[in-house]
N, C-alpha and C positions, 0 to 999 in steps of 0.2 A: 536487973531482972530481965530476961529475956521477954519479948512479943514474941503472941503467938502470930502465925501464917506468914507471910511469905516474906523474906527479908527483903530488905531496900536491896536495887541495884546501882541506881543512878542517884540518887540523895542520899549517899555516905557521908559521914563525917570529914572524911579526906577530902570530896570533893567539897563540899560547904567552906572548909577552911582554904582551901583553890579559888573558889568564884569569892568571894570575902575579903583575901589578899588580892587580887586582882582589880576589883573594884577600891578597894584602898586605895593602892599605886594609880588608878585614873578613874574616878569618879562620872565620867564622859563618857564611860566604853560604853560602845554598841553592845548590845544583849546577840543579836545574829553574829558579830564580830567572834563574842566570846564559845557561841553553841559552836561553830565552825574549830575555833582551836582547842573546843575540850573531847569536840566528837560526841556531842549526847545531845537531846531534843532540845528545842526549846523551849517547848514546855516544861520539862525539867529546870531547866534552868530560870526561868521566870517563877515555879515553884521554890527553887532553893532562895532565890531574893524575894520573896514578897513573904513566903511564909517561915520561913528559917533565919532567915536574916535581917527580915521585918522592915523594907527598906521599900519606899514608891517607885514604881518606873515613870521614866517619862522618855517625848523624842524631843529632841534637839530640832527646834525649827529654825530655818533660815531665812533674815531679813534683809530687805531690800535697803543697800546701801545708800544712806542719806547725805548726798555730797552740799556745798557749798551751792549750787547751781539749783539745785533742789529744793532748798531750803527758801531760799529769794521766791521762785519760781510758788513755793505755798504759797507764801506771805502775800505776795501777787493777788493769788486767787480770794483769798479770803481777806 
């Protein structure tokens, strides 16, 4: 049954099943990485996963590499 008013431009089906395959094949991808190689907002594209795809964002934080030297050097402390 058709909606009324103004069609989708950016959250078609095509594209849903593009960003959906996508995040399959690398569950890690950047959200910026992906808006860059689809050409469409970001906002879009945080729409089609959060609300289409029903999937959490999250970032990728980077920790501070705990070596051997490190490790002694807590123990030390504490």
């Amino acid at each position: 049954m058709p909606r009324s008013g103004r069609p989708r431009t950016s959250r078609t089906l095509r594209l849903i099943k593009v960003v959906r395959e996508r995040i399959r094949r690398n569950p890690r991808r950047s959200m910026r990485k992906m808006v860059k190689e689809l050409r469409i907002s970001e906002g879009s594209v945080r729409n089609i996963v959060k609300k289409d795809l029903r999937l959490r964002l999250y970032k990728l934080k980077k920790t501070h590499l705990l070596t051997k030297k490190n490790q002694i050097k807590d123990v030390k402390r504490s």
